[in-house]
PATI-656162 format. One record per residue: residue number from 1; residue in three letters; x, y, z of N, C-alpha, C, O, CB in turn. Coordinates in steps of 0.001 Angstrom, whole numbers. Glycine has a CB too. Layout:
// residues N
{resi:NUM&resn:ALA&nu:X&nv:Y&nw:Z&cau:X&cav:Y&caw:Z&cu:X&cv:Y&cw:Z&ou:X&ov:Y&ow:Z&cbu:X&cbv:Y&cbw:Z}
...
//
This chain:
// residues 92
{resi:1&resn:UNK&nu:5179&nv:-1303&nw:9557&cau:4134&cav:-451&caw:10093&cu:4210&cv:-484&cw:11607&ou:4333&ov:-1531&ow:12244&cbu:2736&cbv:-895&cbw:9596}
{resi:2&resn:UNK&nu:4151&nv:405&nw:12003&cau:4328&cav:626&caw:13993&cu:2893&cv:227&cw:14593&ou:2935&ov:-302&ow:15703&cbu:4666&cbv:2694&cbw:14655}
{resi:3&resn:UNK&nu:1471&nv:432&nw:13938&cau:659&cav:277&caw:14276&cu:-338&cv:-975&cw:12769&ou:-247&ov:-1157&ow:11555&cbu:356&cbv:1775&cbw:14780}
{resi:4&resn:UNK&nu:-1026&nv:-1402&nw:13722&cau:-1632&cav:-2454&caw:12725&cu:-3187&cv:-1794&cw:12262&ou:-4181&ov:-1714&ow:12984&cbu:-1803&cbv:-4147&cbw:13594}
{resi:5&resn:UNK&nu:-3047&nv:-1350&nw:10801&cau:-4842&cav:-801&caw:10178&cu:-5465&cv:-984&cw:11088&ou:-5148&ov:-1787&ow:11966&cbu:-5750&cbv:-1570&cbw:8940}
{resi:6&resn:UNK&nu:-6831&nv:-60&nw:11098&cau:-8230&cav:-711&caw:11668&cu:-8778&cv:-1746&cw:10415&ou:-8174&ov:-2001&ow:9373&cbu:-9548&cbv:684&cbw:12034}
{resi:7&resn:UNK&nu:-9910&nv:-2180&nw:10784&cau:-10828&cav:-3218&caw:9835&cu:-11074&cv:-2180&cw:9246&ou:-10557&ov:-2395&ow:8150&cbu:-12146&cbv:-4189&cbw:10317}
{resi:8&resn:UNK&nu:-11667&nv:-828&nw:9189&cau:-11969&cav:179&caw:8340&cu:-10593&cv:184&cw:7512&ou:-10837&ov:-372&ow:6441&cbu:-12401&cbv:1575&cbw:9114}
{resi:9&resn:UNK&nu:-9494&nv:508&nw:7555&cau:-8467&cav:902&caw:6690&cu:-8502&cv:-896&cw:5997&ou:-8784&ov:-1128&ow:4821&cbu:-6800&cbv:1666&cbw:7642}
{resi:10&resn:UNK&nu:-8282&nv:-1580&nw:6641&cau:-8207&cav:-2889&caw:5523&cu:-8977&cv:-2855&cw:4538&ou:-8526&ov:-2773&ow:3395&cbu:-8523&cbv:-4197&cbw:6007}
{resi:11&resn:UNK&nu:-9997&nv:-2898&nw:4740&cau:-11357&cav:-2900&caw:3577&cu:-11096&cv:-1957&cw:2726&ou:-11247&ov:-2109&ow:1514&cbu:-12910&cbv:-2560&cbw:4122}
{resi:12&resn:UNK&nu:-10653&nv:-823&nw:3300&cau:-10387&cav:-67&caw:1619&cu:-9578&cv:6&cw:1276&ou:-9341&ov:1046&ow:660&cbu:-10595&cbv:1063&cbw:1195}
{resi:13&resn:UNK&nu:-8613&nv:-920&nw:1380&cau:-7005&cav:-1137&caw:1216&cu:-7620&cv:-2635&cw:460&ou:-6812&ov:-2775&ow:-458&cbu:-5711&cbv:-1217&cbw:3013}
{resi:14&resn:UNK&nu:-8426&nv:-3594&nw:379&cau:-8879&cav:-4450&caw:-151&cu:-9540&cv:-3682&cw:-1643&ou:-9243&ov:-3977&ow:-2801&cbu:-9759&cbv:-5161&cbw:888}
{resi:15&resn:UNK&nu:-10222&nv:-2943&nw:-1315&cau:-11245&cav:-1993&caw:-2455&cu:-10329&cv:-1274&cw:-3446&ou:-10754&ov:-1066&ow:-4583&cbu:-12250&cbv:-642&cbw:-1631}
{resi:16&resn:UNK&nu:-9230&nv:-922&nw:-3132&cau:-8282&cav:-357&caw:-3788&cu:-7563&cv:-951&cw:-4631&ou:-7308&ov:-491&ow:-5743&cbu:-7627&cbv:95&cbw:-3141}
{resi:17&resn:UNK&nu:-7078&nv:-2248&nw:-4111&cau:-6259&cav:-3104&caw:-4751&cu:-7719&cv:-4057&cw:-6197&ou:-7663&ov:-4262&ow:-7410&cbu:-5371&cbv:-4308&cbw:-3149}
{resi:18&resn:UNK&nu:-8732&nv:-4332&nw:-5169&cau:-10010&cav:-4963&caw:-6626&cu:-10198&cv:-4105&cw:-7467&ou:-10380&ov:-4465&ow:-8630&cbu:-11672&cbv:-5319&cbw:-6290}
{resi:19&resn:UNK&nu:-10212&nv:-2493&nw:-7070&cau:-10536&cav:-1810&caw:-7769&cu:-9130&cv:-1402&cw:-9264&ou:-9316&ov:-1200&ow:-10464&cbu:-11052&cbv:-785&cbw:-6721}
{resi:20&resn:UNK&nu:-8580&nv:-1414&nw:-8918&cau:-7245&cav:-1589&caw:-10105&cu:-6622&cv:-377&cw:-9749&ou:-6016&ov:151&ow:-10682&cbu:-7626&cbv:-1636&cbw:-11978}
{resi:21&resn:UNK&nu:-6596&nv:173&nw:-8754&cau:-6659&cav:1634&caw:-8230&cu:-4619&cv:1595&cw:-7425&ou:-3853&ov:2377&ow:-6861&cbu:-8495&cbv:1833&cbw:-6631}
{resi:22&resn:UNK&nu:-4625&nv:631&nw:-7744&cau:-2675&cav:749&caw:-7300&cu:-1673&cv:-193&cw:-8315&ou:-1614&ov:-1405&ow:-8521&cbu:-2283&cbv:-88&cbw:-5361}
{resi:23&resn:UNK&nu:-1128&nv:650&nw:-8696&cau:-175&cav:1162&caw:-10202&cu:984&cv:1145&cw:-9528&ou:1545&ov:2155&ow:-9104&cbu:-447&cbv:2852&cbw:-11066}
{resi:24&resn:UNK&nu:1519&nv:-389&nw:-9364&cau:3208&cav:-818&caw:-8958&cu:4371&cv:-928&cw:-10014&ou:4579&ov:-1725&ow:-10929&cbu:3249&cbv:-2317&cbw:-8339}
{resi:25&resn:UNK&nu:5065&nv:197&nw:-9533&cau:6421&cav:579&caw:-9884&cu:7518&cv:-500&cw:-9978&ou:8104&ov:-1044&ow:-10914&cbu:6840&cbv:1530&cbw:-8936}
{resi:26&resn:UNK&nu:7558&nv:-580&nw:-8833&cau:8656&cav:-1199&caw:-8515&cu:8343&cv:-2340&cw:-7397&ou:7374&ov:-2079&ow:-6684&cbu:9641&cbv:-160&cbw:-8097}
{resi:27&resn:UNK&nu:8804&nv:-3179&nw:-7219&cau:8525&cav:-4170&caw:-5663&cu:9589&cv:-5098&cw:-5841&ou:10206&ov:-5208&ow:-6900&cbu:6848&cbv:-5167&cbw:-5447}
{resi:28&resn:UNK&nu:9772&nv:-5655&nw:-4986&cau:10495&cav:-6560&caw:-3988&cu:10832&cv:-6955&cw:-2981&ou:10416&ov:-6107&ow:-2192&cbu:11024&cbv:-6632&cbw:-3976}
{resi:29&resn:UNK&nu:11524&nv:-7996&nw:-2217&cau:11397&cav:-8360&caw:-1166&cu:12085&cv:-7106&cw:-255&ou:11785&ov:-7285&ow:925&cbu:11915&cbv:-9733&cbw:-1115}
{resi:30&resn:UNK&nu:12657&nv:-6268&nw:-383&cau:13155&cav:-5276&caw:297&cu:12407&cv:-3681&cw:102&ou:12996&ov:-2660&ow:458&cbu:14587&cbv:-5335&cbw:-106}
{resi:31&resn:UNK&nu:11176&nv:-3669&nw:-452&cau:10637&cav:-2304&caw:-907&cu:9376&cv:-2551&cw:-2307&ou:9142&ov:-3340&ow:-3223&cbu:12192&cbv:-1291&cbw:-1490}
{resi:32&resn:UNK&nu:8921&nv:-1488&nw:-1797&cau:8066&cav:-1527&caw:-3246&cu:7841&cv:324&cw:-3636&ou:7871&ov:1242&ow:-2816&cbu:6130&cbv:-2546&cbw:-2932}
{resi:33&resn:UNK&nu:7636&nv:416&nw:-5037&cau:6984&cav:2113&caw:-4865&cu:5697&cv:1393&cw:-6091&ou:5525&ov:394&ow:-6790&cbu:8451&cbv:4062&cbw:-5651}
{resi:34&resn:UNK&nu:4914&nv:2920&nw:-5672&cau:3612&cav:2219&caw:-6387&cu:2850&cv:3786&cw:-6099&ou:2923&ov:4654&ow:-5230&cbu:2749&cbv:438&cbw:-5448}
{resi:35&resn:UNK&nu:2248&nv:3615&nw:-7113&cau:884&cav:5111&caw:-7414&cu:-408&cv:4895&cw:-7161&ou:-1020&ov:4309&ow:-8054&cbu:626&cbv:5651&cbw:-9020}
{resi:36&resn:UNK&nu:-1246&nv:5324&nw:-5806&cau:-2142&cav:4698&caw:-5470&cu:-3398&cv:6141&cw:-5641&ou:-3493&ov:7236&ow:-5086&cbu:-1751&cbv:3897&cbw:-3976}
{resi:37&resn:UNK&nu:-4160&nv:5461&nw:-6641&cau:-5353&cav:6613&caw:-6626&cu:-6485&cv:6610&cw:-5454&ou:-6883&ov:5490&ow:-5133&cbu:-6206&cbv:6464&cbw:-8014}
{resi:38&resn:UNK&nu:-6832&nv:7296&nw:-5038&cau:-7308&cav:7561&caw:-3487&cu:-8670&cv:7744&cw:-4584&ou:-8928&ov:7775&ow:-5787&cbu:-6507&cbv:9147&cbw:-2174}
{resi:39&resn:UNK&nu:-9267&nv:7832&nw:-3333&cau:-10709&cav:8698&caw:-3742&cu:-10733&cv:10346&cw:-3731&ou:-11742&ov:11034&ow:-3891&cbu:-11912&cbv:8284&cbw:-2607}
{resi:40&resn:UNK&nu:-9576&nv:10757&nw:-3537&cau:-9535&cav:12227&caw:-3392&cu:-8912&cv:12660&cw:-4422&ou:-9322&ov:13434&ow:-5288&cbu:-8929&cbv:12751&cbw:-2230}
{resi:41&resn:UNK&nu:-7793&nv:12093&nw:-4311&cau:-6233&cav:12065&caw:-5274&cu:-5260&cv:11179&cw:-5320&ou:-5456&ov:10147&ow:-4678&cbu:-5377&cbv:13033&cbw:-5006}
{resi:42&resn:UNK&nu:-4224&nv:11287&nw:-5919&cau:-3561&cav:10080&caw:-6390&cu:-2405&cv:10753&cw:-5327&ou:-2173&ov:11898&ow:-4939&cbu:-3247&cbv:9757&cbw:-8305}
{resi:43&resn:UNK&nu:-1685&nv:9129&nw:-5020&cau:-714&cav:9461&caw:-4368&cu:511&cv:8360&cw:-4496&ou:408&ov:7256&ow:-5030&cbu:-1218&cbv:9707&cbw:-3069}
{resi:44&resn:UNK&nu:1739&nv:8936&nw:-3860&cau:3176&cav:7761&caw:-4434&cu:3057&cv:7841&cw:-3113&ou:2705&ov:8760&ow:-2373&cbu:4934&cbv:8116&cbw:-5460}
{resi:45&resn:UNK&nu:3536&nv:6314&nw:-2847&cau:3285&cav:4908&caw:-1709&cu:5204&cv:4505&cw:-1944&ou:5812&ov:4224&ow:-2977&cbu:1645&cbv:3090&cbw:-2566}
{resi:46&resn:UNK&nu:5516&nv:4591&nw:-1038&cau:6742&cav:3910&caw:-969&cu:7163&cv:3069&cw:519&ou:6709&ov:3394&ow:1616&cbu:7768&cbv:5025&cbw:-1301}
{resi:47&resn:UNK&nu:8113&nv:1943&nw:291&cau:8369&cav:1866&caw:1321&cu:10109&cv:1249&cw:1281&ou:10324&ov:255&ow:588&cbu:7202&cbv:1105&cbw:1943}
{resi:48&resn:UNK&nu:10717&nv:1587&nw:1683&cau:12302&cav:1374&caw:1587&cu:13087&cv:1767&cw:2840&ou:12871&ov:2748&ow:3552&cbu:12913&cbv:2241&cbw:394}
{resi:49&resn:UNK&nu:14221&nv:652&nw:3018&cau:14874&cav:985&caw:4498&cu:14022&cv:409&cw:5878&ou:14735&ov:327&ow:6878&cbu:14942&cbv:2747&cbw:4648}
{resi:50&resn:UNK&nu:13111&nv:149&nw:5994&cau:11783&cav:-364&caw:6964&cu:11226&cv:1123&cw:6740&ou:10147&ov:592&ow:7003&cbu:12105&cbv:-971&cbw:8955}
{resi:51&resn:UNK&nu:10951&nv:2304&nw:6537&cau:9997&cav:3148&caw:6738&cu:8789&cv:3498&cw:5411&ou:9135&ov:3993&ow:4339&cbu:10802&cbv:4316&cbw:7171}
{resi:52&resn:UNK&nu:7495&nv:3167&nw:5717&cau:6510&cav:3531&caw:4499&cu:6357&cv:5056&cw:4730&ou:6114&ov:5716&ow:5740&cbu:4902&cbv:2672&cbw:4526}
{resi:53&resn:UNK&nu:6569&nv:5359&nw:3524&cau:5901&cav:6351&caw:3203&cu:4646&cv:6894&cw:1987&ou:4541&ov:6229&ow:956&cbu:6802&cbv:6860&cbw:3165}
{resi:54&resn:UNK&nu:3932&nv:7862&nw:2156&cau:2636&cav:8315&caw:1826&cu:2490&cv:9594&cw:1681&ou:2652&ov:10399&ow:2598&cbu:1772&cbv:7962&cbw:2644}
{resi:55&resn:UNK&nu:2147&nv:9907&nw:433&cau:1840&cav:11753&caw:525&cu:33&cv:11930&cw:850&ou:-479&ov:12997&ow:512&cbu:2304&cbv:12746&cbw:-1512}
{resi:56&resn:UNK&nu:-465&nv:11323&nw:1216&cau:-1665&cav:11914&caw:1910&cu:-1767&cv:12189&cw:2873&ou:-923&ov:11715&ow:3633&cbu:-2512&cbv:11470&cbw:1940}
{resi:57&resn:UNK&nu:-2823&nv:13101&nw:3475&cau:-2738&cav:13770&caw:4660&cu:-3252&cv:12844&cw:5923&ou:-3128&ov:13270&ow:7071&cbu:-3544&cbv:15068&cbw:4496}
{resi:58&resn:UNK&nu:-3682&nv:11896&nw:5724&cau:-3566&cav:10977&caw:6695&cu:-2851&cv:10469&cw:7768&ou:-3283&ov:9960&ow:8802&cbu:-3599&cbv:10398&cbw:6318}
{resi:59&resn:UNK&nu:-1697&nv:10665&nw:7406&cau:-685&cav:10567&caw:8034&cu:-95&cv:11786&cw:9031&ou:598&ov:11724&ow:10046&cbu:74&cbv:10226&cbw:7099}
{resi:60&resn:UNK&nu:-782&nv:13132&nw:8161&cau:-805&cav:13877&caw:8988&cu:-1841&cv:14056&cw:10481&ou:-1463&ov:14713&ow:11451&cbu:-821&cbv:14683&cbw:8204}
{resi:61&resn:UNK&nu:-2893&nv:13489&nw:10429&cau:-3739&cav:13264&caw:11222&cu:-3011&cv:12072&cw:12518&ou:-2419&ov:12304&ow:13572&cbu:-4993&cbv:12806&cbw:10289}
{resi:62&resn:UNK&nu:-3208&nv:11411&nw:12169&cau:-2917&cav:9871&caw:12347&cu:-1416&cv:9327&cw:12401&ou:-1337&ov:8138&ow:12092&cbu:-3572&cbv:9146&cbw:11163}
{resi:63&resn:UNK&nu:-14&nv:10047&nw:12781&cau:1020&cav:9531&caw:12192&cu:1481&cv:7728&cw:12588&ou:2234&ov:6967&ow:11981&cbu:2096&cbv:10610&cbw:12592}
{resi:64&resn:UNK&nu:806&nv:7557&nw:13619&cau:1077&cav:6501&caw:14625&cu:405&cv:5163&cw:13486&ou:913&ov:4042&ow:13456&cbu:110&cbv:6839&cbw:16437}
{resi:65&resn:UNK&nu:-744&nv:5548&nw:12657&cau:-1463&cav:4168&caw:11816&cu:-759&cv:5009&cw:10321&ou:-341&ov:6103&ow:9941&cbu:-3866&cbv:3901&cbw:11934}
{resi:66&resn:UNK&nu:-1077&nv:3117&nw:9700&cau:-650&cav:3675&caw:8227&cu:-2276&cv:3967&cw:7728&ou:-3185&ov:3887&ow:8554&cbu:383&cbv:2314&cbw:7060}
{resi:67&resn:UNK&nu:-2536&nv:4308&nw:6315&cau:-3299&cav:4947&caw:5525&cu:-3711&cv:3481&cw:4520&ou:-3097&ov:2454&ow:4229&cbu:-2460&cbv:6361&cbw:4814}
{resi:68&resn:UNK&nu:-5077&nv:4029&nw:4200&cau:-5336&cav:2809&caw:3490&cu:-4419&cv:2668&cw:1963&ou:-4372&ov:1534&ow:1485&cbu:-7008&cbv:2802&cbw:3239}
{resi:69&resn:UNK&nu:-3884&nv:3512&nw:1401&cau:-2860&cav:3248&caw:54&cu:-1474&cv:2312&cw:963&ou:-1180&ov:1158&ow:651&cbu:-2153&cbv:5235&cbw:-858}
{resi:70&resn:UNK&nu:-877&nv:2969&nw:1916&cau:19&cav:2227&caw:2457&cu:-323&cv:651&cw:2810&ou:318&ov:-342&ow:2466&cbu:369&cbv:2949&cbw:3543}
{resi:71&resn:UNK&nu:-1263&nv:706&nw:3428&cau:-2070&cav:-961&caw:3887&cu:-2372&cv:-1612&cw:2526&ou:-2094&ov:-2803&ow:2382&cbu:-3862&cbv:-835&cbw:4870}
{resi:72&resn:UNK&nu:-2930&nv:-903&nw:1506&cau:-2750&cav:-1441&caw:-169&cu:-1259&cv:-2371&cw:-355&ou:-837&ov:-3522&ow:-458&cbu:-2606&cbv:192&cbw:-1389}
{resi:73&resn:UNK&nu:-822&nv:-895&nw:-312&cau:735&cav:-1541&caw:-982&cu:1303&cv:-2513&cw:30&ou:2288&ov:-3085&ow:-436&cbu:2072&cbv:-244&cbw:-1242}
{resi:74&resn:UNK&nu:1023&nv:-2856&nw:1172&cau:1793&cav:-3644&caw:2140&cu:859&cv:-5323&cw:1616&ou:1185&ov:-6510&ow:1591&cbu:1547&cbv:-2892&cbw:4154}
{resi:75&resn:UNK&nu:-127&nv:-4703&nw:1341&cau:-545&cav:-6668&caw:795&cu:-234&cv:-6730&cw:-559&ou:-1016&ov:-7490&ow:-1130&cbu:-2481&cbv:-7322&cbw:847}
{resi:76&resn:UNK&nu:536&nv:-6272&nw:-1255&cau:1393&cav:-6500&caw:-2508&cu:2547&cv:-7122&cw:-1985&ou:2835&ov:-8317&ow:-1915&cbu:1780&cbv:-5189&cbw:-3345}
{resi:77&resn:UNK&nu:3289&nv:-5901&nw:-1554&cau:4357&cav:-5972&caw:-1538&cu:4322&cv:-7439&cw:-734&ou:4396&ov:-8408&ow:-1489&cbu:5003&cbv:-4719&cbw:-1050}
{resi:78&resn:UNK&nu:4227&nv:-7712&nw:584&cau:4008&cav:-8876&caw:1260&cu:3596&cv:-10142&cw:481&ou:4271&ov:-11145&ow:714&cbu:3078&cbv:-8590&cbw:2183}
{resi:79&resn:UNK&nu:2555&nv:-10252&nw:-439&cau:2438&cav:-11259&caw:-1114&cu:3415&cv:-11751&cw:-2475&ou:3386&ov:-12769&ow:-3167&cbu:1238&cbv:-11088&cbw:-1367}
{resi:80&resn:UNK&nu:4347&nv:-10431&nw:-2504&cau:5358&cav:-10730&caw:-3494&cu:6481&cv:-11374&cw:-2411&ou:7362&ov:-12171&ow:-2736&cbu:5886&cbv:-9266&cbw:-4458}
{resi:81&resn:UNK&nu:6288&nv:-10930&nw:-1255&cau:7470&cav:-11745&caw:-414&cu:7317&cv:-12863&cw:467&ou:8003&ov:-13352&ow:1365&cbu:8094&cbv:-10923&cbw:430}
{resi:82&resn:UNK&nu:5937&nv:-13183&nw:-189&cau:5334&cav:-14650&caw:332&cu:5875&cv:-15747&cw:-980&ou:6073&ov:-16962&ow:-1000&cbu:3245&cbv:-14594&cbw:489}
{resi:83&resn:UNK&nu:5977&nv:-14844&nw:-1850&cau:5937&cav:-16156&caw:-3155&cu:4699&cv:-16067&cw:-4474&ou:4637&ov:-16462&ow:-5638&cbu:5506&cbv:-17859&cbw:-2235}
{resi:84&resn:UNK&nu:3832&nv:-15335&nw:-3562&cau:2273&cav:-15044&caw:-4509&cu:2133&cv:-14848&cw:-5925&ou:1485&ov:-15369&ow:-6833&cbu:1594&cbv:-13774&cbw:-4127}
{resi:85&resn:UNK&nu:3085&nv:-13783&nw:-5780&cau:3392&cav:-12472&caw:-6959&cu:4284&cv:-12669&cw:-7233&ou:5065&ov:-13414&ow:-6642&cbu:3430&cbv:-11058&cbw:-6764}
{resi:86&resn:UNK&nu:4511&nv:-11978&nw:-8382&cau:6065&cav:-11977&caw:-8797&cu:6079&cv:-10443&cw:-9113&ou:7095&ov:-9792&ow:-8871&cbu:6570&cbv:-13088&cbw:-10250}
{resi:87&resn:UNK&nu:4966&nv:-9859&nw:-9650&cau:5030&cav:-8407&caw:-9861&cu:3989&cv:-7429&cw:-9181&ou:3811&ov:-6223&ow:-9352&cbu:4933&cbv:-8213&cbw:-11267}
{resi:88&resn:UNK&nu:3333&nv:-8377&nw:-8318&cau:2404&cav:-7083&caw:-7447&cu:984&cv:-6875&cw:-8360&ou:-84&ov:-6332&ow:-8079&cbu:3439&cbv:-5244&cbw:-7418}
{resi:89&resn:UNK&nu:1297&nv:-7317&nw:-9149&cau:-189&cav:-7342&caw:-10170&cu:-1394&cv:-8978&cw:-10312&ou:-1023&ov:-10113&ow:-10613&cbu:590&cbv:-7067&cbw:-12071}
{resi:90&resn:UNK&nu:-2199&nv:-8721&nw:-10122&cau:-3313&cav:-9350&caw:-9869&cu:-3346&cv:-11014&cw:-11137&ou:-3478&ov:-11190&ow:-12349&cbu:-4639&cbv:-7980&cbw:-10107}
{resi:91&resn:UNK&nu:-3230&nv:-11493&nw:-10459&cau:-2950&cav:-13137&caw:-11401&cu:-4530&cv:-13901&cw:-11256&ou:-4726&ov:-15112&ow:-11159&cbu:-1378&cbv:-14502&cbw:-10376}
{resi:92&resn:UNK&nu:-5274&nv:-13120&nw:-11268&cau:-6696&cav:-13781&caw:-11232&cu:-7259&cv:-14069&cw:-12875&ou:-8360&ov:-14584&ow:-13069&cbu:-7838&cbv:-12627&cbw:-10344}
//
């Protein structure tokens, strides 16, 4: 990510992930893809090569910050490359 969330994008990048609201594809220490339902609409979250990508329009606004589905999938993916996870899915 080039720019680091606000506390607003974390929190609902927290809300998203409690909420069961991101549906991981694929992950690993080099990438993850994943289907993240927004409050608007659903959207595919990828990130591969170092660049995330996002089909919400957020990004169109904003290209410089990521989006709260992207900030979702980056504390998956990251906690699968901490050791956390093994599949990005919630071990509670």
């Amino acid at each position: 990510m080039s720019r680091s969330p606000s506390k607003k994008i974390w929190r609902k990048a927290a809300w998203l992930l409690k909420s069961g609201r991101v549906a991981v594809h694929a992950v690993g220490p080099y990438g993850i893809h994943a289907t993240v339902e927004g409050e608007h609409d659903t959207y595919e979250v990828t990130y591969a090569q170092g660049e995330w990508e996002c089909e919400c329009p957020y990004r169109d606004f904003y290209p410089e910050r990521p989006c709260a589905h992207i900030a979702a999938c980056w504390l998956v993916w990251n906690a699968v490359k901490q050791g956390e996870r093994d599949d990005g899915r919630d071990q509670g």
